[in-house]
Structures are given as C-alpha cells and as structure tokens.
C-alpha positions as CSV (number, residue, x, y, z in Angstrom):
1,X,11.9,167.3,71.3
2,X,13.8,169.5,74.1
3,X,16.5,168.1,75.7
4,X,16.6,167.0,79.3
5,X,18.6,170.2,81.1
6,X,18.5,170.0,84.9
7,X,17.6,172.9,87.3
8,X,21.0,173.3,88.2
9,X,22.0,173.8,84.4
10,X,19.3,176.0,83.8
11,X,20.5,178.2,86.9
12,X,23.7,178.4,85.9
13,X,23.2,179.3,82.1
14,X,21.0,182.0,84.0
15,X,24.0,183.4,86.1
16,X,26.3,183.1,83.4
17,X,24.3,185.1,81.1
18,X,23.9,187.7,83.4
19,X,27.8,188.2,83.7
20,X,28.0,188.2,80.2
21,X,25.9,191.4,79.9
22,X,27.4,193.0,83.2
23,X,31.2,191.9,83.0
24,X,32.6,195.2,81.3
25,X,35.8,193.3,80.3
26,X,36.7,192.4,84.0
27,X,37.4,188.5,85.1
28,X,35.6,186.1,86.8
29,X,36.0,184.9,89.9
30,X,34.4,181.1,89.3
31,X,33.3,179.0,92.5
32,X,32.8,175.0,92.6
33,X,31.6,173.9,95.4
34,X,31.4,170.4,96.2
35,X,30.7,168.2,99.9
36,X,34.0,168.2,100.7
37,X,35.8,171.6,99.3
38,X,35.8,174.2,97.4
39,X,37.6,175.8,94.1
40,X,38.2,179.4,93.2
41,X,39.4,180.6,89.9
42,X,39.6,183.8,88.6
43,X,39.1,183.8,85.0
44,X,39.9,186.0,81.5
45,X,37.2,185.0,79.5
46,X,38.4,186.6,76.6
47,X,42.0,184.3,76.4
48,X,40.3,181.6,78.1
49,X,43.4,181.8,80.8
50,X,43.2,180.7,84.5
51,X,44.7,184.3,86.2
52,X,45.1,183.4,89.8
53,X,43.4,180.0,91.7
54,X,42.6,178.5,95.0
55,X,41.4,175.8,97.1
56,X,40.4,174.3,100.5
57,X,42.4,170.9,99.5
58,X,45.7,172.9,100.4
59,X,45.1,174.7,103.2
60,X,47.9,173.8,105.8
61,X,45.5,174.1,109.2
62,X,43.6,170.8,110.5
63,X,40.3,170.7,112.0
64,X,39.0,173.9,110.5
65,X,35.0,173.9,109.7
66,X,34.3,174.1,106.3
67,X,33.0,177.6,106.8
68,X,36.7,178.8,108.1
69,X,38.6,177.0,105.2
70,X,36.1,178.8,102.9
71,X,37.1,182.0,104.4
72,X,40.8,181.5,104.1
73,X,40.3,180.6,100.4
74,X,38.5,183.8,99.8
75,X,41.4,185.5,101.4
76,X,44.3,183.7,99.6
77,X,42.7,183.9,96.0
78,X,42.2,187.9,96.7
79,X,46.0,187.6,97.4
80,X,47.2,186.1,94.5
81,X,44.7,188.3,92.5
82,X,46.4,191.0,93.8
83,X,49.9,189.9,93.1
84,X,48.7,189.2,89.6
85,X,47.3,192.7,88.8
86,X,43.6,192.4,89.3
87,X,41.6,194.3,91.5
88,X,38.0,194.0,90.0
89,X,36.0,191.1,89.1
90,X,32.9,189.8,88.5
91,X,31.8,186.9,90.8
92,X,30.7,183.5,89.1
93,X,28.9,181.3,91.9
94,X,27.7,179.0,89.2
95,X,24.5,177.3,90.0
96,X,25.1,177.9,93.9
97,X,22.8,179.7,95.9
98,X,24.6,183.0,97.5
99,X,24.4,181.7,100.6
100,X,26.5,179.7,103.3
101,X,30.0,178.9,101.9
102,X,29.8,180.5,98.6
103,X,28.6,183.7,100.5
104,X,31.3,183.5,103.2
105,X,33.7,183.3,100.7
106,X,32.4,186.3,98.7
107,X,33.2,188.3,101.9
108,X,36.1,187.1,102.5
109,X,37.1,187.8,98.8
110,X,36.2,191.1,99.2
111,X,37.8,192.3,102.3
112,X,40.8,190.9,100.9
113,X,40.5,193.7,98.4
114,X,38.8,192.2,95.5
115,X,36.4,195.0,94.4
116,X,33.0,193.4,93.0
C-alpha cells in the first residue's frame, strides 16, 4: 500500500529536492505562508541553525495590505542576512506557488541585496 501524501506534500518534496541538487552550500531562505502572515527563515542546512528570521506578526505599521507587510518582511530578513554575513541564498517557497505574496517578497528580498 502507498501512503496517503497530499499535493501540497508532493510539491514541496519536489522543490526541496531541487534545492538540494542546486544549493552549492549556500542557505535557504524558507517561506511559510499562512492567511494571516507570513515567516521567513534563512537556513544552514548543514548545522541545522536558524541564521537570520522574520515575520509580518512584528511589523510595527497598522493597516498595511498583506502585500506591503510582505514586502517589508522581505526587506528586513535581507537586513539581518546582511548583518549576519550572508549575501547568497537559495530561496525555499515550499509548496507555494511563486506568485502573489511569496513572489513580492522574493523581490523584495532581493533588492534588499540578497543575491539568488
């Protein structure tokens, strides 16, 4: 018998393998993405060590669209990437379609001076 694996399982066992093959040592930068907000983590896979994080839950500003908080988010974890040596990554979005929020903050990642 096969086990029961959802579509969104299989999709994400599909990204992740890819970033195994393409990662060349560099981090991840891991996306969750739920209704309300969204968590960035930029990941050593090799110590298993959170390097730098962020999220929408602690932005200071009120009444932002979700598409704005996303973009400040993409800016702040490029920030403390920066501050915590790390330039290039390789971008996680899990079983989330590159599109919408997890795009936005892709962009904003990367004019924040991310490099992937």
């Amino acid at each position: 018998m096969a086990k029961d694996v959802s579509i969104e399982q299989r999709r994400k066992a599909r990204v992740r393998k890819a970033i195994r093959e393409r990662a060349f040592g560099r981090p991840r930068l891991s996306v969750f993405r739920s209704n309300r907000a969204i968590w960035v983590q930029v990941i050593d896979d090799s110590t298993g060590r959170t390097l730098a994080s962020a999220d929408s839950n602690h932005i200071a500003e009120t009444g932002l669209s979700k598409k704005d908080q996303v973009t400040k988010v993409g800016a702040l974890v490029a920030e403390r990437a920066k501050a915590a040596g790390i330039e290039r990554v390789v971008f996680d979005r899990g079983s989330y379609l590159y599109h919408g929020r997890v795009k936005a903050l892709a962009d904003s990642a990367r004019e924040g001076g991310l490099d992937f």
